[in-house]
OpenMM code with the backbone's topology and positions (N, CA, C; nanometers):
from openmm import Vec3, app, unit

residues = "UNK UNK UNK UNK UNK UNK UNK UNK UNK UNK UNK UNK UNK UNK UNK UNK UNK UNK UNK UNK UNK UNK UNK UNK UNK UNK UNK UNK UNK UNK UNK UNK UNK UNK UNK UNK UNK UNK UNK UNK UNK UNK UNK UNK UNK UNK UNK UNK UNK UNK UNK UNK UNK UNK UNK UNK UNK UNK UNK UNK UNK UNK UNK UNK UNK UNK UNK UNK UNK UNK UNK UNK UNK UNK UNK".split()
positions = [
    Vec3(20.2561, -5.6086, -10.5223),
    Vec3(20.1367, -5.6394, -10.5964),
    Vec3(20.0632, -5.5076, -10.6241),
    Vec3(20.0535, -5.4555, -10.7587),
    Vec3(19.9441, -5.3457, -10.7650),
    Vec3(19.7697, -5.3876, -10.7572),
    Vec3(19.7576, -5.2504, -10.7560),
    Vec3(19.5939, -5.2704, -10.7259),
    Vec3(19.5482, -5.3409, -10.8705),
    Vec3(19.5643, -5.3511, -10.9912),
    Vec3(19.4974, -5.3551, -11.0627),
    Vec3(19.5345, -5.5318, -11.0593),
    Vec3(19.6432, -5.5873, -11.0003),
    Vec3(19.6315, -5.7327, -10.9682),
    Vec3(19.5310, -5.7606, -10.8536),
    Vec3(19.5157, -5.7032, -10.7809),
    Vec3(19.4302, -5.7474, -10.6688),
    Vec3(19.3385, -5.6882, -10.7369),
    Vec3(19.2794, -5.6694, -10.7697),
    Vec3(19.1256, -5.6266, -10.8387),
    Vec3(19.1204, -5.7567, -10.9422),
    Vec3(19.2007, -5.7902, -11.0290),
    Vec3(19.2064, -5.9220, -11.1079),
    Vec3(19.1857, -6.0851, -11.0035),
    Vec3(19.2283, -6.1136, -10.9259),
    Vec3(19.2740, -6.2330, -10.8735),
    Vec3(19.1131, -6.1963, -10.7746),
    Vec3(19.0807, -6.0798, -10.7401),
    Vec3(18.9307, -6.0858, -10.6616),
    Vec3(18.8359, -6.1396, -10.7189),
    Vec3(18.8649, -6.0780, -10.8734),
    Vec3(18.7447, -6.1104, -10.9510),
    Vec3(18.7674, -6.3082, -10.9867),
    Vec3(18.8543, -6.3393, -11.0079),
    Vec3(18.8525, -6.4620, -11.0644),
    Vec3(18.8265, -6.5561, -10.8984),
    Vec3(18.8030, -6.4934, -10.8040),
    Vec3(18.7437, -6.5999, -10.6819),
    Vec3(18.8418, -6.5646, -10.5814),
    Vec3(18.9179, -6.4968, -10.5525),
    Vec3(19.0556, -6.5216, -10.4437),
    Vec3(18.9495, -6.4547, -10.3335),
    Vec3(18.9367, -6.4889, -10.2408),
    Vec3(18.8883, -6.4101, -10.0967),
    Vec3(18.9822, -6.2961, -10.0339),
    Vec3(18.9349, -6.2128, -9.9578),
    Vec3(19.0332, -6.1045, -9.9312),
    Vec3(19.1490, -6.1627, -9.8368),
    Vec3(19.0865, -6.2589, -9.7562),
    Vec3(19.1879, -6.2997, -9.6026),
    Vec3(19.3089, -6.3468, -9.7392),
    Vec3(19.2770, -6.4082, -9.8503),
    Vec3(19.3942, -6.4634, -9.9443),
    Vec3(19.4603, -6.3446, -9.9742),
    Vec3(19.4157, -6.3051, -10.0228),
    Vec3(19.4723, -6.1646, -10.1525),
    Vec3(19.5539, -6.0928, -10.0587),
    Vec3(19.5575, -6.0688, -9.8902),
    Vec3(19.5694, -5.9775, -9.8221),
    Vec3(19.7358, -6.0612, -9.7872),
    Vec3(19.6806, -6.2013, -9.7119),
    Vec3(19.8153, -6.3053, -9.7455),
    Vec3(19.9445, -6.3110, -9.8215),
    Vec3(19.8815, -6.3180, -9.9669),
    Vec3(19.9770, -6.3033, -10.0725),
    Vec3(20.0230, -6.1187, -10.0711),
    Vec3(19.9645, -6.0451, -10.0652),
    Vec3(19.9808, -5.9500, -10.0686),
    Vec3(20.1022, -5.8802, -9.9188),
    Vec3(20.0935, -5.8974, -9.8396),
    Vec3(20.1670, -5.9058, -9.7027),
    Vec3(20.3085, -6.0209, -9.7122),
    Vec3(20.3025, -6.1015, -9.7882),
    Vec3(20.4240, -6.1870, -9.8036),
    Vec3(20.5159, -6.0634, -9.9337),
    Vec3(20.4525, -6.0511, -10.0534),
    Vec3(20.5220, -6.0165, -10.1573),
    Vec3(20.5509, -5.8624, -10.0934),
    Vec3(20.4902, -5.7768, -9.9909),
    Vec3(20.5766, -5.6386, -9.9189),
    Vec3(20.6589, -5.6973, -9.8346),
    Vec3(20.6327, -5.7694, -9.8101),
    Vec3(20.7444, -5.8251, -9.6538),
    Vec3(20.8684, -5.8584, -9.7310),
    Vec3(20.8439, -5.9262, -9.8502),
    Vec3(20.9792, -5.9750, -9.8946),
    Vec3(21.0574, -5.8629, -9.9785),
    Vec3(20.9851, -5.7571, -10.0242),
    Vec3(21.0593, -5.6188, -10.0493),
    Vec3(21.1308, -5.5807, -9.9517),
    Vec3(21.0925, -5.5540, -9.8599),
    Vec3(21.1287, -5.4763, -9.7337),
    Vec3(21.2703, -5.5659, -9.7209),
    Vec3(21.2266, -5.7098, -9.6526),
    Vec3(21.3791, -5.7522, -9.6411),
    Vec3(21.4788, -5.7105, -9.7513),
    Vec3(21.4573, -5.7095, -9.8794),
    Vec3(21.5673, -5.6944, -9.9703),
    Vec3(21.6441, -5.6020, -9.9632),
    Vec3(21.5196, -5.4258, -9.9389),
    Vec3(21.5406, -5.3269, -9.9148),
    Vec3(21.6848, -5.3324, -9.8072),
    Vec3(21.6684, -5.4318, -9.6761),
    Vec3(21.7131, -5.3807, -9.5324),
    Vec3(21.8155, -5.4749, -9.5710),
    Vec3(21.8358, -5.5632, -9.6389),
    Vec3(21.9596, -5.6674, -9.6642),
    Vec3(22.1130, -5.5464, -9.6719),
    Vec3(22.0983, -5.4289, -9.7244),
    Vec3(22.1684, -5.3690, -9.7319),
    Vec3(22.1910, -5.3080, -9.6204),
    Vec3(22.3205, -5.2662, -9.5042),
    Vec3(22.3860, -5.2056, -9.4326),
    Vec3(22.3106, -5.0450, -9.4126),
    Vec3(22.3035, -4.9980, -9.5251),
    Vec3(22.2419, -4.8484, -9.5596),
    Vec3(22.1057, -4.8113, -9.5381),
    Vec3(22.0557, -4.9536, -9.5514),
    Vec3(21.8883, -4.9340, -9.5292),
    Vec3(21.8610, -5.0045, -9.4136),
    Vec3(21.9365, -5.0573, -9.3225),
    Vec3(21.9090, -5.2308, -9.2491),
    Vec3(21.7770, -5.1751, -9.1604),
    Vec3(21.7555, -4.9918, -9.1412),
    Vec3(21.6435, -4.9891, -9.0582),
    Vec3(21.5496, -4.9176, -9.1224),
    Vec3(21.5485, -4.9207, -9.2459),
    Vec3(21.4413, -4.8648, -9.3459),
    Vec3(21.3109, -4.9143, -9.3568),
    Vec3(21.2153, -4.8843, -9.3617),
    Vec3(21.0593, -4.9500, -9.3641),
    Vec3(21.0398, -5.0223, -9.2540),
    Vec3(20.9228, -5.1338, -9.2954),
    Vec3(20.8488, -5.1972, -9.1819),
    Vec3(20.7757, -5.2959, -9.2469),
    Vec3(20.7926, -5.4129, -9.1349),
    Vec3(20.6450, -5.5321, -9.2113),
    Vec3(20.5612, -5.4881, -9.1556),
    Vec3(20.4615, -5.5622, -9.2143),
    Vec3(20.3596, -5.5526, -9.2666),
    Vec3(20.2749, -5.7101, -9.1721),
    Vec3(20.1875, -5.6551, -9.0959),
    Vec3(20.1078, -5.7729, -9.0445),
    Vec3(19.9938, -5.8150, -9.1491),
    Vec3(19.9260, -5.9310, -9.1458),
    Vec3(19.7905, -5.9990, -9.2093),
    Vec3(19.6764, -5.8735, -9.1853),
    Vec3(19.6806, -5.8175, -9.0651),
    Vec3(19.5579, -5.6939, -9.0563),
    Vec3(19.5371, -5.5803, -9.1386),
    Vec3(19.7442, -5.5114, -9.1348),
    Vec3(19.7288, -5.4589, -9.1796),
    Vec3(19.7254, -5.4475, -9.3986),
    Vec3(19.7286, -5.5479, -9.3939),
    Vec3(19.7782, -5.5950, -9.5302),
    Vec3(19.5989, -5.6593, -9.5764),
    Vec3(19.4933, -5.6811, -9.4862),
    Vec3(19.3889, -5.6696, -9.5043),
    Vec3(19.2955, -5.5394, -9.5120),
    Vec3(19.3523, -5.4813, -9.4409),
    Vec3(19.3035, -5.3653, -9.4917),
    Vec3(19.3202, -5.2877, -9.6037),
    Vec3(19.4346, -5.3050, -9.6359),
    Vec3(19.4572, -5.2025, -9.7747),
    Vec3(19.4042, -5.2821, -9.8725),
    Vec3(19.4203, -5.4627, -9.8970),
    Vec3(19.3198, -5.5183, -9.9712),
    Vec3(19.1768, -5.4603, -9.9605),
    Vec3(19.1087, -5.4541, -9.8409),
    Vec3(18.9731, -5.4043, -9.8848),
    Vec3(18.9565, -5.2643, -9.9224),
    Vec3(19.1051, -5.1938, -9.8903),
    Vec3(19.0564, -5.0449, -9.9306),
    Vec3(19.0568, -5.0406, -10.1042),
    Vec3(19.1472, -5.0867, -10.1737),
    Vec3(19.1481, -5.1459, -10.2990),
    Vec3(19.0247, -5.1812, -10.3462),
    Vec3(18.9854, -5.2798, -10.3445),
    Vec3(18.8393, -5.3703, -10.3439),
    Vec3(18.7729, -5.2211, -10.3337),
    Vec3(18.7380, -5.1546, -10.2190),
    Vec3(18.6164, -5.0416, -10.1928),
    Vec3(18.6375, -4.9429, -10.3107),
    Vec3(18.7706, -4.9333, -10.3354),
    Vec3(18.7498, -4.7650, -10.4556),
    Vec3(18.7232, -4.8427, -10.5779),
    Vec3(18.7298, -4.9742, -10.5778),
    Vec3(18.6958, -5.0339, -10.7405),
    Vec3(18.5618, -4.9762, -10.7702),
    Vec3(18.4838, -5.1150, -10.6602),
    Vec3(18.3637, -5.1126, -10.6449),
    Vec3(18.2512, -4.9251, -10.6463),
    Vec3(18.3499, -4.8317, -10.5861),
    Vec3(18.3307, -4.7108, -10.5581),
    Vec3(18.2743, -4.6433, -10.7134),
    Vec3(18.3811, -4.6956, -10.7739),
    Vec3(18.4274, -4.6058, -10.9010),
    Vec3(18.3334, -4.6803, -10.9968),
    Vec3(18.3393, -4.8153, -10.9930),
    Vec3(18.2455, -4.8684, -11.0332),
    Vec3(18.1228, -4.8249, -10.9968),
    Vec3(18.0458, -4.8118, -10.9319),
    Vec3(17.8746, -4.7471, -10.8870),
    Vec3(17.8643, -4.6009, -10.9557),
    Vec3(18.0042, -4.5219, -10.9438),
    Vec3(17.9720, -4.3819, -10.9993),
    Vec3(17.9466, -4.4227, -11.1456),
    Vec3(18.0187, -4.4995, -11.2166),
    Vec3(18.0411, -4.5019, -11.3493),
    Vec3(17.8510, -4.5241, -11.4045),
    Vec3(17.8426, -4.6432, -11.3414),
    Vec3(17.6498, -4.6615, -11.3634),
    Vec3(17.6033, -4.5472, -11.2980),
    Vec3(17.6324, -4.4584, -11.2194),
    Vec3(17.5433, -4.3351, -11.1865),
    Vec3(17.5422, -4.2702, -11.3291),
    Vec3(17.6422, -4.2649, -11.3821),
    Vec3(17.6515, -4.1052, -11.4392),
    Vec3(17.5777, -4.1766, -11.5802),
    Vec3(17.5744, -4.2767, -11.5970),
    Vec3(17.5379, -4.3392, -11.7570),
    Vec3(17.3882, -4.3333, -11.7650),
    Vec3(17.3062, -4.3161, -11.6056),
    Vec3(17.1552, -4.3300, -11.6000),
    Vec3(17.1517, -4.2237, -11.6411),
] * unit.nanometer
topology = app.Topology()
chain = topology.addChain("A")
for resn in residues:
    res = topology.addResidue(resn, chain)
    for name in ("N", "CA", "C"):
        topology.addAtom(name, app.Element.getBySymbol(name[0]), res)
């Protein structure tokens, strides 16, 4: 999921504990695909609900971030 989907699905109502959910299933299921192969079987790592909440809100924070500068600089 890129950021600019989780910045979309925030805005239309999704809560973070969701976004972080969906977001932690759709890496988890990379990863397996990744490790399905012999060559990679110990490549990467899941991904828990915590940590998959956090990078949702770090997302969310530089929107919002970038957003506040943008009205700074226009005053």
């Amino acid at each position: 999921m890129q950021d600019k989907e989780i910045i979309q699905k925030w805005k239309q109502g999704l809560s973070k504990n969701q976004l972080a959910t969906m977001y932690k299933r759709q890496y988890n299921q990379e990863i397996k695909i990744i490790r399905s192969t012999v060559r990679h079987r110990h490549d990467g790592r899941y991904i828990s609900n915590y940590e998959a909440l956090a990078y949702v809100e770090r997302v969310i924070y530089k929107y919002l971030k970038g957003k506040a500068n943008e009205n700074t600089k226009s005053n």
